[in-house]
N, CA, C and O atoms as a Tinker XYZ file with bonds, in Angstrom:
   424  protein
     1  N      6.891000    6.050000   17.087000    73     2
     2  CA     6.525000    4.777000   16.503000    64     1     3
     3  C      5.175000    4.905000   15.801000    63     2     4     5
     4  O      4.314000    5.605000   16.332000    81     3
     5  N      4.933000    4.303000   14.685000    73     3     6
     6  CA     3.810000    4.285000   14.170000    64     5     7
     7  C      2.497000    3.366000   14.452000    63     6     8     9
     8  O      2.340000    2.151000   14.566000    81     7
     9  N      1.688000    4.408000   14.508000    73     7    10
    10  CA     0.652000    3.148000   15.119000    64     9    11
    11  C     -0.245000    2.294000   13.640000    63    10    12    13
    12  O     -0.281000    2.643000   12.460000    81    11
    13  N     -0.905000    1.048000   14.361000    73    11    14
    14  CA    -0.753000    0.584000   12.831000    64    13    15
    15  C     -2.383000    0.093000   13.677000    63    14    16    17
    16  O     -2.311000   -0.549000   14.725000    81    15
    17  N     -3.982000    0.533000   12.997000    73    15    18
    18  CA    -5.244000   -0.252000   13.661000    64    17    19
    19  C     -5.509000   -0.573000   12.179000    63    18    20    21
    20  O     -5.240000   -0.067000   11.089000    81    19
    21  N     -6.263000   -1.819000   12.722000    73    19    22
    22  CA    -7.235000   -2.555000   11.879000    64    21    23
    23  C     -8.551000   -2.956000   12.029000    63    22    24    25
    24  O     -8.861000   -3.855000   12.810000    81    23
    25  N     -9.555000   -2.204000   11.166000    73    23    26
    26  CA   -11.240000   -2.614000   11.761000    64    25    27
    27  C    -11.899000   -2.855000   10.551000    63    26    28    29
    28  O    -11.543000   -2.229000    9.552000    81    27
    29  N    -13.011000   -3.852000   10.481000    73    27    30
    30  CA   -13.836000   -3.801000   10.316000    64    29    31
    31  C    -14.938000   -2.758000    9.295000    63    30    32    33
    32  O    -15.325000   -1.815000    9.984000    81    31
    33  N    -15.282000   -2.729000    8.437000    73    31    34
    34  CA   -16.449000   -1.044000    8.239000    64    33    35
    35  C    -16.914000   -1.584000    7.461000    63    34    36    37
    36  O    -16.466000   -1.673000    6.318000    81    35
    37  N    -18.681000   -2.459000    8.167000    73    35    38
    38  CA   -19.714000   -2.739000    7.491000    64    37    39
    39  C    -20.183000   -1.820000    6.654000    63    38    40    41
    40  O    -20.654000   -2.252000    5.602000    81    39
    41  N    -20.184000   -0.873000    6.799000    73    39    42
    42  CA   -20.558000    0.238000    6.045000    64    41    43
    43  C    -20.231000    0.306000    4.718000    63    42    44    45
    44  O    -21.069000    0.414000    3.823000    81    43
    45  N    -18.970000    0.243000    4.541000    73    43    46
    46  CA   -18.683000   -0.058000    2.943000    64    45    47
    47  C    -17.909000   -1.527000    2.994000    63    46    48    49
    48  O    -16.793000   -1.509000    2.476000    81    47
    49  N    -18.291000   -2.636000    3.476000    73    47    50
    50  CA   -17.919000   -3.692000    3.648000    64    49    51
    51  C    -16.371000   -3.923000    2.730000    63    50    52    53
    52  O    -16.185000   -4.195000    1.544000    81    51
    53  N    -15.496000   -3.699000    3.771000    73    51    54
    54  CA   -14.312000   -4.227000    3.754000    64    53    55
    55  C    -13.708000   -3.718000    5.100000    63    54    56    57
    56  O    -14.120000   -2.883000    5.905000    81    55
    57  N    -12.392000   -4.641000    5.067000    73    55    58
    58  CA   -11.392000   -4.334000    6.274000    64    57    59
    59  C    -10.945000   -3.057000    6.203000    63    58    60    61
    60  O    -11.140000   -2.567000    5.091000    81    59
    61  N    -10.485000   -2.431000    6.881000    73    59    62
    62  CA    -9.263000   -0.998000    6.837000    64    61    63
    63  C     -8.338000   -0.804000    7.598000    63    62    64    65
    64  O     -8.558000   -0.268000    8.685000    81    63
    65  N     -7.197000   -1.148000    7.263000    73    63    66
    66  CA    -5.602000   -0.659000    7.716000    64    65    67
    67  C     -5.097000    0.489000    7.709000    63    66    68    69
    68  O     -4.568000    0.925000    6.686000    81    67
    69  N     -5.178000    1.385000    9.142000    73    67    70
    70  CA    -4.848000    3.185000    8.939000    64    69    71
    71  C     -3.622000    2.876000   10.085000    63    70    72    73
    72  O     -3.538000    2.278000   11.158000    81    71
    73  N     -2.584000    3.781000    9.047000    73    71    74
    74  CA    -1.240000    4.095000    9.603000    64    73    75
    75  C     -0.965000    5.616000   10.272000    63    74    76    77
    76  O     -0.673000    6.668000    9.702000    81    75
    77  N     -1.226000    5.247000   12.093000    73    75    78
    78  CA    -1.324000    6.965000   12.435000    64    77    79
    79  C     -2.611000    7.682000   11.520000    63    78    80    81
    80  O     -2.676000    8.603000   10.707000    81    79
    81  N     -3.715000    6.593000   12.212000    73    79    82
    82  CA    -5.062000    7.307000   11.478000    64    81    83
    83  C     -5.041000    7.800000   10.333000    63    82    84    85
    84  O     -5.756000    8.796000   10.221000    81    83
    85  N     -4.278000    7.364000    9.074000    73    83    86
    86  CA    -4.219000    7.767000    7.793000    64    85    87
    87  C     -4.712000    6.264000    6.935000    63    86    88    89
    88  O     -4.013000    5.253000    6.869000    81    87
    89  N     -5.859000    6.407000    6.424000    73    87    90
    90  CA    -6.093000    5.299000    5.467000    64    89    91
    91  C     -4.852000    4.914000    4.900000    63    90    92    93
    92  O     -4.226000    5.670000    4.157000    81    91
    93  N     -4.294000    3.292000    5.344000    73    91    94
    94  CA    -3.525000    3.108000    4.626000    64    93    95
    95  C     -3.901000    1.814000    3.132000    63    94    96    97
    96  O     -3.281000    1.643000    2.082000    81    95
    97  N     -4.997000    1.210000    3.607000    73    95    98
    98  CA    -5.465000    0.219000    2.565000    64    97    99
    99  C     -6.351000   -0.431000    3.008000    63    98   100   101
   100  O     -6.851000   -0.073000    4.075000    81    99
   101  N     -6.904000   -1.768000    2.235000    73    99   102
   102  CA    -8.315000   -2.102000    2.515000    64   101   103
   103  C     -8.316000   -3.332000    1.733000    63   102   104   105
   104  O     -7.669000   -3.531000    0.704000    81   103
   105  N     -9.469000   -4.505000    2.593000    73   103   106
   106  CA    -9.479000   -5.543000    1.905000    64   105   107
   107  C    -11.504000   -5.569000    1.797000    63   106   108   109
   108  O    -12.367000   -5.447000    2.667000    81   107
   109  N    -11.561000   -5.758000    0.508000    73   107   110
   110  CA   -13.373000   -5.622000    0.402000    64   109   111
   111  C    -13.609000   -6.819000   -0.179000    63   110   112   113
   112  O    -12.933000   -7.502000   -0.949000    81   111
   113  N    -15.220000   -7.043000    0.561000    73   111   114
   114  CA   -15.496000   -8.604000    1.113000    64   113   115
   115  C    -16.990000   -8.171000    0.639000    63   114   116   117
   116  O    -17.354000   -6.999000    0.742000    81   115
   117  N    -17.731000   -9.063000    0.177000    73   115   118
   118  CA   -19.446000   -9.604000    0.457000    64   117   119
   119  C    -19.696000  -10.453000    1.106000    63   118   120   121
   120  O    -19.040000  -11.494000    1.159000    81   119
   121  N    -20.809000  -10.182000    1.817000    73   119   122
   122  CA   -21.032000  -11.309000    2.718000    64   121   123
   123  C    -22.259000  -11.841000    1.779000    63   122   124   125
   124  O    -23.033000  -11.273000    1.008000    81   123
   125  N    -22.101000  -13.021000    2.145000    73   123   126
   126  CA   -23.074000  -14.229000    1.435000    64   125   127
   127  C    -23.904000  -15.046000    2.853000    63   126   128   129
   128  O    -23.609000  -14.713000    4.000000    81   127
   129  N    -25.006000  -16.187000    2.552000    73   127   130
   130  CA   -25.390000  -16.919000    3.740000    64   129   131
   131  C    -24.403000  -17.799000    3.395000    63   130   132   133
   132  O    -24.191000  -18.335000    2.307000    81   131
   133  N    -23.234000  -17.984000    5.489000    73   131   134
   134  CA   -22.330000  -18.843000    5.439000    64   133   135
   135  C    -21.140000  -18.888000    4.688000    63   134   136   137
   136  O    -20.378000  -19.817000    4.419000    81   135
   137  N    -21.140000  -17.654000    4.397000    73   135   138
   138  CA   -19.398000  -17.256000    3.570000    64   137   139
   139  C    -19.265000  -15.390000    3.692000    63   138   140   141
   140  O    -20.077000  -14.565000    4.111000    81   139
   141  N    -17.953000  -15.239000    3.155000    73   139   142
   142  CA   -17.966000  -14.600000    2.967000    64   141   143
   143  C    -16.464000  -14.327000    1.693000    63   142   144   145
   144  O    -15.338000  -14.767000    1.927000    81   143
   145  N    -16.748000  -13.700000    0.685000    73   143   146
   146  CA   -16.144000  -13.521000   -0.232000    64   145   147
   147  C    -15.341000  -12.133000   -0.021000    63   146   148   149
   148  O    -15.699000  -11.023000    0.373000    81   147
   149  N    -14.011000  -12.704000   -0.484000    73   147   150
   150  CA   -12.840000  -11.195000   -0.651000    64   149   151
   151  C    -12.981000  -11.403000   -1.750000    63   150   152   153
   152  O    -13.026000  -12.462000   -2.375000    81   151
   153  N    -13.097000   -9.880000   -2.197000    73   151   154
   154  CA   -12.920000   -9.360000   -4.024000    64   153   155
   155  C    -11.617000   -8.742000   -3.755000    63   154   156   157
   156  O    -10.760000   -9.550000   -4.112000    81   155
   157  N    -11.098000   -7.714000   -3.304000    73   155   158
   158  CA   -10.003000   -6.950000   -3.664000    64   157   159
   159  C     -9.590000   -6.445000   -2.596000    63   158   160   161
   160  O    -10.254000   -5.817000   -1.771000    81   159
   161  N     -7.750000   -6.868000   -2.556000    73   159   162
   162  CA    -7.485000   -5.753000   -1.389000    64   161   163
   163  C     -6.189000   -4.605000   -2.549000    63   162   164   165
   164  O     -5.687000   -4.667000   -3.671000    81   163
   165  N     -6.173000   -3.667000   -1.333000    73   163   166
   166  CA    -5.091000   -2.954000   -2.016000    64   165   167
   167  C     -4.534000   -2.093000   -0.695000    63   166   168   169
   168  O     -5.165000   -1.804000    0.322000    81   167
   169  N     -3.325000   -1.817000   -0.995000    73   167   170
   170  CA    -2.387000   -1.059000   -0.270000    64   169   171
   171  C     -1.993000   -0.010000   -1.044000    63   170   172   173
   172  O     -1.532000   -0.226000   -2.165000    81   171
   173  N     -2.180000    1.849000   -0.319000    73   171   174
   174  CA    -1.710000    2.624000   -0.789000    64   173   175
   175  C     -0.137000    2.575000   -1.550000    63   174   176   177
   176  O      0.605000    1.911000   -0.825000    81   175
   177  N      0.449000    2.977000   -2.546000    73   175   178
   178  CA     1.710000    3.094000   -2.601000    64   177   179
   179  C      2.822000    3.969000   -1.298000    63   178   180   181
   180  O      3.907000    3.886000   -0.724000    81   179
   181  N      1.808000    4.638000   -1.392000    73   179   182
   182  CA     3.000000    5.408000   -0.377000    64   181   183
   183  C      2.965000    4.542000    1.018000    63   182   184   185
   184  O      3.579000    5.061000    1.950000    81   183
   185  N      2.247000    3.139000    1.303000    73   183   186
   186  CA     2.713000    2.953000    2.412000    64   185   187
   187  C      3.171000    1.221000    2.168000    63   186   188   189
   188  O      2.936000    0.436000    3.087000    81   187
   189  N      3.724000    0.801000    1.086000    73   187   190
   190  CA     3.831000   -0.419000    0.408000    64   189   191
   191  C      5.046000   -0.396000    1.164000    63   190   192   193
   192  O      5.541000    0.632000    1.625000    81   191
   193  N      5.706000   -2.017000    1.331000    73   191   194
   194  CA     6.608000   -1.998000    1.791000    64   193   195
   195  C      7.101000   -2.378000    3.039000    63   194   196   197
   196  O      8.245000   -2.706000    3.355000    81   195
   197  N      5.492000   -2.236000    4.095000    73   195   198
   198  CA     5.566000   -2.064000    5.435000    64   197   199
   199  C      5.420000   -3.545000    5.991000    63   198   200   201
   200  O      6.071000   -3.807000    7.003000    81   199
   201  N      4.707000   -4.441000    5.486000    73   199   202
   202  CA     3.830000   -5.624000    5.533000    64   201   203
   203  C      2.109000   -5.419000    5.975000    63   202   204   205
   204  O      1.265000   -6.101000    6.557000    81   203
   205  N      2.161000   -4.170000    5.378000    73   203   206
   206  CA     0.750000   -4.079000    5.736000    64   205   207
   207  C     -0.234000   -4.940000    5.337000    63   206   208   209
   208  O     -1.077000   -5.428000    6.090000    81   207
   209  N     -0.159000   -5.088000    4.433000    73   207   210
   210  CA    -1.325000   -6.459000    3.495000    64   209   211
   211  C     -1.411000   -7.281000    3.879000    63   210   212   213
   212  O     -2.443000   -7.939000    3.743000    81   211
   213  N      0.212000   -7.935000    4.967000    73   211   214
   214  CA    -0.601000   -9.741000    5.447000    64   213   215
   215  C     -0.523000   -9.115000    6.792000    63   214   216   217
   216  O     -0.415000   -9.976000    7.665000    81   215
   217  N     -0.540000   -8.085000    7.174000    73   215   218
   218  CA    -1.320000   -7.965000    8.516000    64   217   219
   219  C     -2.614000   -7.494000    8.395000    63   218   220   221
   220  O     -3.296000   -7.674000    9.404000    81   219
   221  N     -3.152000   -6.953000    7.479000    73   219   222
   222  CA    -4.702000   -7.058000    6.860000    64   221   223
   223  C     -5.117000   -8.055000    6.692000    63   222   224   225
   224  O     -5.985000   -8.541000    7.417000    81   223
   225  N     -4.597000   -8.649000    5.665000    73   223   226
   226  CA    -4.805000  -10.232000    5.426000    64   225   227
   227  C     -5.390000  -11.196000    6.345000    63   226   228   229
   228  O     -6.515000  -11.694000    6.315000    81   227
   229  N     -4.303000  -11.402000    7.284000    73   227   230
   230  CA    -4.361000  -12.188000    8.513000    64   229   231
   231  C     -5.138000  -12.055000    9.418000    63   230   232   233
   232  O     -5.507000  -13.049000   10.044000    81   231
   233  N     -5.774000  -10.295000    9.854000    73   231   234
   234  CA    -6.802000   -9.588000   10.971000    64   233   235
   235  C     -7.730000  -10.251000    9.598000    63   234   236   237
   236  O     -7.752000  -11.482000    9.607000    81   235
   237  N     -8.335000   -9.720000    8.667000    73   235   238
   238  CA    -9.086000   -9.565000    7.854000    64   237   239
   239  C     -9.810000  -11.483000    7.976000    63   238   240   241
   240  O    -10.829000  -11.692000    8.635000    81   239
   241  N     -9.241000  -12.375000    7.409000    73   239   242
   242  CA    -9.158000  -13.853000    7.811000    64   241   243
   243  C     -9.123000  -14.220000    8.787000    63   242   244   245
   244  O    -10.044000  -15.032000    8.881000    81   243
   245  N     -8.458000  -14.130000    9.940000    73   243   246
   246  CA    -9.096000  -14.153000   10.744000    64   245   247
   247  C    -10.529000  -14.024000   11.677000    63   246   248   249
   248  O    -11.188000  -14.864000   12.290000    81   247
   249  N    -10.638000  -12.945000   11.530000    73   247   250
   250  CA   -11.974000  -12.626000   12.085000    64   249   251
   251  C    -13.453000  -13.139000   11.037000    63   250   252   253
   252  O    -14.637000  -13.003000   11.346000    81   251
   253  N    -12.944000  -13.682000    9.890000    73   251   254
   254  CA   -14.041000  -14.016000    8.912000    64   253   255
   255  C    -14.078000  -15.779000    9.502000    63   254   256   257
   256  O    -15.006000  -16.582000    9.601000    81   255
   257  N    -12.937000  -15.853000    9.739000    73   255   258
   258  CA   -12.976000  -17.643000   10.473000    64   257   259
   259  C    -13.890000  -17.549000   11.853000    63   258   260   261
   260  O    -15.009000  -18.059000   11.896000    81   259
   261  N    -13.427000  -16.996000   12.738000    73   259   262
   262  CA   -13.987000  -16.497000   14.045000    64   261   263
   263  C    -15.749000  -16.363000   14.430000    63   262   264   265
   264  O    -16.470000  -16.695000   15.371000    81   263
   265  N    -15.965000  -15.493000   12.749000    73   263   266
   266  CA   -17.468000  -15.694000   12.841000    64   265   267
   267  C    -18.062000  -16.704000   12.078000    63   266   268   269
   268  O    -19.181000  -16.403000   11.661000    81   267
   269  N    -17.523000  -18.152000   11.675000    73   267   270
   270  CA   -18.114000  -19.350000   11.246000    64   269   271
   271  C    -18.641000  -18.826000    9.890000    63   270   272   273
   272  O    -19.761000  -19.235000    9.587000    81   271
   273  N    -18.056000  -18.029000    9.062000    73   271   274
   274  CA   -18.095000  -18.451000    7.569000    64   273   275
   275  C    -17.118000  -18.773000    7.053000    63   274   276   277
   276  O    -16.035000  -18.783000    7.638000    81   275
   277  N    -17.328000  -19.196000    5.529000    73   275   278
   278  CA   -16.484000  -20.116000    5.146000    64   277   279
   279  C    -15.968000  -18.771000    4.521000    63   278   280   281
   280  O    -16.528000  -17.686000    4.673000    81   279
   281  N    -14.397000  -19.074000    3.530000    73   279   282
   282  CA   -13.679000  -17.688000    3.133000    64   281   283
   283  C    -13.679000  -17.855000    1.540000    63   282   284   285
   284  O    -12.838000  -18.655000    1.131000    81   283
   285  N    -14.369000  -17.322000    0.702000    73   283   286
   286  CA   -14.132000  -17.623000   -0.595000    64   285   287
   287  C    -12.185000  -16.453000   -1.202000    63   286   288   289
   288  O    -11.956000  -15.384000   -0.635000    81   287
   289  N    -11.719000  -16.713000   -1.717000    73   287   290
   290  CA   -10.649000  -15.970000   -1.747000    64   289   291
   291  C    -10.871000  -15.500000   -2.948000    63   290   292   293
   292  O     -9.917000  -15.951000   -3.582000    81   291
   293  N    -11.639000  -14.762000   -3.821000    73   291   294
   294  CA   -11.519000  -14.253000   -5.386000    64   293   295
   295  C    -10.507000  -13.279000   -5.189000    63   294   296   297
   296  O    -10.370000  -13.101000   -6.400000    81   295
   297  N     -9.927000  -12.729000   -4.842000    73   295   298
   298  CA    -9.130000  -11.852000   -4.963000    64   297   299
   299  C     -7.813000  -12.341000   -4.493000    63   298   300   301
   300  O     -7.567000  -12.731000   -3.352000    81   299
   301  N     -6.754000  -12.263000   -5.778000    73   299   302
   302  CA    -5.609000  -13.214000   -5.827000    64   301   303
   303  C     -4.367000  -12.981000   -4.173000    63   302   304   305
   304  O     -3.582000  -13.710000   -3.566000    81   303
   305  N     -4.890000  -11.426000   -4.044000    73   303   306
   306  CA    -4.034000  -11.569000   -2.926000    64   305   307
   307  C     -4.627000  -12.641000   -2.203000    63   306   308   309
   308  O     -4.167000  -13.776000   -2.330000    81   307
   309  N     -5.793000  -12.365000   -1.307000    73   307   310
   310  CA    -5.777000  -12.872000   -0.384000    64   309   311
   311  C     -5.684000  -14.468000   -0.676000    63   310   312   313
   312  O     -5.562000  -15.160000    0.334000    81   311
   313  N     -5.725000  -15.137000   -1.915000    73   311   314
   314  CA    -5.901000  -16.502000   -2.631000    64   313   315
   315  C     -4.244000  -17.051000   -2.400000    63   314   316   317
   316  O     -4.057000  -18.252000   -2.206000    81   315
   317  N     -3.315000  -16.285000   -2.428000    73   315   318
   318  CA    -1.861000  -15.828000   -2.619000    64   317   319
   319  C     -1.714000  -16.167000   -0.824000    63   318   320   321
   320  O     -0.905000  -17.089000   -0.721000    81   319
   321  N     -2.156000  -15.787000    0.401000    73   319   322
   322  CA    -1.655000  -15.237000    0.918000    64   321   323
   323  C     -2.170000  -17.184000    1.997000    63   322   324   325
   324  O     -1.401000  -18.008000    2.491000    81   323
   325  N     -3.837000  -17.176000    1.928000    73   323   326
   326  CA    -4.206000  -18.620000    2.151000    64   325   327
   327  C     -2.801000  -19.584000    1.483000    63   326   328   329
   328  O     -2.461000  -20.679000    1.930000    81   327
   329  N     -2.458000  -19.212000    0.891000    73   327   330
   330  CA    -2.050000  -20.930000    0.343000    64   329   331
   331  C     -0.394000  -21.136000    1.030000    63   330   332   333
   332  O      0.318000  -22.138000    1.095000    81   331
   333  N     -0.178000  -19.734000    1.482000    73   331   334
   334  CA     1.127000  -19.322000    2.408000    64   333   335
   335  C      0.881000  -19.651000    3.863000    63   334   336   337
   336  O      1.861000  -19.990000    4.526000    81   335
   337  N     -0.145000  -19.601000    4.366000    73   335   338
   338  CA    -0.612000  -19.389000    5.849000    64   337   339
   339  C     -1.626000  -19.974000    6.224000    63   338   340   341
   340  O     -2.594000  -20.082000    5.471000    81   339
   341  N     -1.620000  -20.521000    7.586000    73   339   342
   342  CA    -2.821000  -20.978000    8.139000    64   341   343
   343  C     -3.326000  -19.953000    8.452000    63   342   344   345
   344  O     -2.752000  -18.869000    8.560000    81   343
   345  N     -4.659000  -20.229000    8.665000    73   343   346
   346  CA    -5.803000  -19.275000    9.490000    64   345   347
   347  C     -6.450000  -20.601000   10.277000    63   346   348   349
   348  O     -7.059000  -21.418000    9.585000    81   347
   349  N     -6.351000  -20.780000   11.433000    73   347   350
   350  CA    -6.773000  -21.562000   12.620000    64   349   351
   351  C     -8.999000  -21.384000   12.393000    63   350   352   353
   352  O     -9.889000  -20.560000   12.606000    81   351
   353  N     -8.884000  -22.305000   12.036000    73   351   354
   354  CA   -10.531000  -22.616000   12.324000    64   353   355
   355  C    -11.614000  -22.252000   10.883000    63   354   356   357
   356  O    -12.821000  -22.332000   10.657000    81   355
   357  N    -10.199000  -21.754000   10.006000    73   355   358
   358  CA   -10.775000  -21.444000    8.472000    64   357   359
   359  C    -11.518000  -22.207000    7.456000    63   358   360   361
   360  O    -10.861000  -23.205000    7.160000    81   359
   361  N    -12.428000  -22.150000    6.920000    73   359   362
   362  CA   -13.212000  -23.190000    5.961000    64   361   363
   363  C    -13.150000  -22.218000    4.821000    63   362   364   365
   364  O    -13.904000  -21.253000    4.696000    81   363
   365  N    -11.792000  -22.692000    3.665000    73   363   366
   366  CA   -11.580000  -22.000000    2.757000    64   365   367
   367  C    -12.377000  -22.974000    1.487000    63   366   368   369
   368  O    -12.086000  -24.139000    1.215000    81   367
   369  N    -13.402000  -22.167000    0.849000    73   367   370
   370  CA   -14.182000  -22.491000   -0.312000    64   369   371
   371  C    -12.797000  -21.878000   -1.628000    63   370   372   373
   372  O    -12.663000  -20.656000   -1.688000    81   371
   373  N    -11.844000  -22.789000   -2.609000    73   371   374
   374  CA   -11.702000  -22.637000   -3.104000    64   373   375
   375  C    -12.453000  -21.832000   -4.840000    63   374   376   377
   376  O    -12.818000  -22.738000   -5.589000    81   375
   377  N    -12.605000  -20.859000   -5.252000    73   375   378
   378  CA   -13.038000  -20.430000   -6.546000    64   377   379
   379  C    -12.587000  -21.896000   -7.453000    63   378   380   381
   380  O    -11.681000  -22.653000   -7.106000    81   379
   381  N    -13.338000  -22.050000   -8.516000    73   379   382
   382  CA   -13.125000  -23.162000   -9.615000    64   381   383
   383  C    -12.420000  -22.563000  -10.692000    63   382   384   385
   384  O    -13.278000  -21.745000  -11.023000    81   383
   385  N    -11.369000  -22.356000  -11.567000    73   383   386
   386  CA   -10.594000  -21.637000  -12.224000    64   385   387
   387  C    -10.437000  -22.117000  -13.319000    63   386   388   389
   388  O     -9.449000  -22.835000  -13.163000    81   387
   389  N    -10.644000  -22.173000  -13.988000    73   387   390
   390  CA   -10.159000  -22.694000  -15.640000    64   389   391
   391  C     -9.206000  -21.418000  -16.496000    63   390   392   393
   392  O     -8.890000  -20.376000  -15.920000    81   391
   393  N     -8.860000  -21.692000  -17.836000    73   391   394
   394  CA    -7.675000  -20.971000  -18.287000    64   393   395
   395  C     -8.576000  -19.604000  -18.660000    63   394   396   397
   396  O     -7.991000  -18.523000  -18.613000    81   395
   397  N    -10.158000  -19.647000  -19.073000    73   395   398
   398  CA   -10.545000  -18.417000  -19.454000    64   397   399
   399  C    -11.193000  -17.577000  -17.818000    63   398   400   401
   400  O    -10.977000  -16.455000  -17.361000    81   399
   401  N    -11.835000  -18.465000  -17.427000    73   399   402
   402  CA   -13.124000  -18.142000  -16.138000    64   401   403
   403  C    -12.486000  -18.410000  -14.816000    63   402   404   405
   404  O    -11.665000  -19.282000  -14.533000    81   403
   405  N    -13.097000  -17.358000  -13.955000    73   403   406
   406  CA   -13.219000  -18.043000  -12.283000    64   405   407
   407  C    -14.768000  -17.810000  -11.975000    63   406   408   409
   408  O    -15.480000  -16.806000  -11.962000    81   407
   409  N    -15.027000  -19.425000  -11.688000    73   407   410
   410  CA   -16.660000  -19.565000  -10.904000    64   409   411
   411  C    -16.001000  -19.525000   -9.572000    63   410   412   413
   412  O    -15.003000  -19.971000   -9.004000    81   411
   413  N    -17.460000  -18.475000   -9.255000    73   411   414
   414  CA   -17.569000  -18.516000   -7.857000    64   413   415
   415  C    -18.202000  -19.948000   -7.571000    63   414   416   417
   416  O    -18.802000  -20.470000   -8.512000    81   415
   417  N    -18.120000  -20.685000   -6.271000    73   415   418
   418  CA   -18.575000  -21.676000   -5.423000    64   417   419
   419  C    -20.081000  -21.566000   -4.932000    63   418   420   421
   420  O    -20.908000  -22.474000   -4.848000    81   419
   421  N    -20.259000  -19.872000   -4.553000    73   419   422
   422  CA   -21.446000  -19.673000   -4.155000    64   421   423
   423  C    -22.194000  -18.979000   -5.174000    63   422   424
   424  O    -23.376000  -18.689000   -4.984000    81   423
């Protein structure tokens, strides 16, 4: 069976999803005061398919609710994935979007 962890890595600030300790993808975040912003996630190809992304997603959101910031979503997945799912205790700062621009909130 494959093992599937998800952590954390302030270090290069984003989440990481490794399949059998093999980087499988990553969701990257800035932290702001009282938020914290997702720019981009991505999932290797070779491991697409699995549902890895909304179990990133979901650990990833989660734990950004958990520590009392709010979640800016610039990055369409995870923007995609909020508007599908609760996250219990989430304070989602919508981006402002017009047909050319997205303002950030913060």
């Amino acid at each position: 069976m494959t093992a599937v962890t998800i952590t954390r890595n302030d270090d290069t600030s984003r989440y990481e999803i490794r399949s059998d300790d093999v980087l499988a993808g990553f969701a990257e975040f800035e932290l702001r005061p009282g938020a914290v912003r997702f720019t981009h996630t991505e999932v290797d190809p070779a491991f697409q398919g699995q549902g890895l992304a909304g179990k990133l997603a979901a650990y990833a959101l989660a734990d950004a609710a958990a520590s009392d910031h709010a979640i800016v979503p610039l990055c369409p997945y995870i923007a995609k994935y909020l508007e599908t799912h609760e996250i219990e205790g989430a304070e989602i700062r919508w981006p402002k979007r017009s047909a050319t621009t997205t303002e950030d909130p913060e």
